[in-house]
C-alpha positions in Angstrom: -12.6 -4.8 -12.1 -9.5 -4.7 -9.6 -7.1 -1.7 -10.2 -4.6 -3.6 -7.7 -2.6 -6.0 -9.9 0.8 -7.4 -9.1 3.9 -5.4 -9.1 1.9 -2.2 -9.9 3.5 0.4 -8.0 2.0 3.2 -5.5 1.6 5.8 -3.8 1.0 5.5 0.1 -1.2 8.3 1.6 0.5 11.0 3.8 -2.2 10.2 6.7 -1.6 6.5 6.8 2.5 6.9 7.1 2.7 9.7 9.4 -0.1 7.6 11.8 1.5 7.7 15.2 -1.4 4.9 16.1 0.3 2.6 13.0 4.0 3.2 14.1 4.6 3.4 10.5 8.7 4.3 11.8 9.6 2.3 8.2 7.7 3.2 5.4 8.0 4.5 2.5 5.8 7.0 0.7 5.9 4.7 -2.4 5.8 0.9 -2.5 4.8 -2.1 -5.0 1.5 -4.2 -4.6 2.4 -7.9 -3.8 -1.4 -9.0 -3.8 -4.2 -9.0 -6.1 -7.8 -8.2 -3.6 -11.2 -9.6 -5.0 -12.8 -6.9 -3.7 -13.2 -3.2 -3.0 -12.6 -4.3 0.4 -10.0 -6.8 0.8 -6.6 -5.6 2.6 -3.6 -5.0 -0.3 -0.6 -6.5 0.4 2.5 -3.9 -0.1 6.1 -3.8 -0.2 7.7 -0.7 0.7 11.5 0.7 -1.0 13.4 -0.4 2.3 11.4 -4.0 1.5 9.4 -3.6 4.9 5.9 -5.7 4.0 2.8 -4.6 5.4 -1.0 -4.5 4.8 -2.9 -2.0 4.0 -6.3 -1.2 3.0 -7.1 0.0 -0.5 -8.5 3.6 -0.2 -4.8 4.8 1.4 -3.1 3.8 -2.2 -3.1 5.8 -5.8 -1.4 4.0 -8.7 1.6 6.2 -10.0 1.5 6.0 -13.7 
């Protein structure tokens, strides 16, 4: 079953926002999920604090609880 419901909100992993390759200059290490995937695989869609919108895959994110 998909952990990646709407509005749940994460955690974004260190590696992925300090990713000179990514040129993550806006991001935020914790952001809300704006899309539900179907799949392990499928790309998330996330909004950062500062309301930047990007995606991301799914193994960079942890649910805060």
């Amino acid at each position: 079953m998909n952990k990646f419901k709407m509005g749940v909100r994460v955690n974004v992993a260190e590696c992925y926002l300090t990713d000179e390759v990514n040129e993550n200059t806006d991001t935020t290490p914790t952001a809300t999920v704006h899309s539900e995937p179907i799949d392990d695989e499928e790309l998330v869609y996330i909004q950062y604090e500062n309301g930047l919108i990007d995606i991301v895959p799914q193994d960079i994110l942890e649910i805060i609880e």
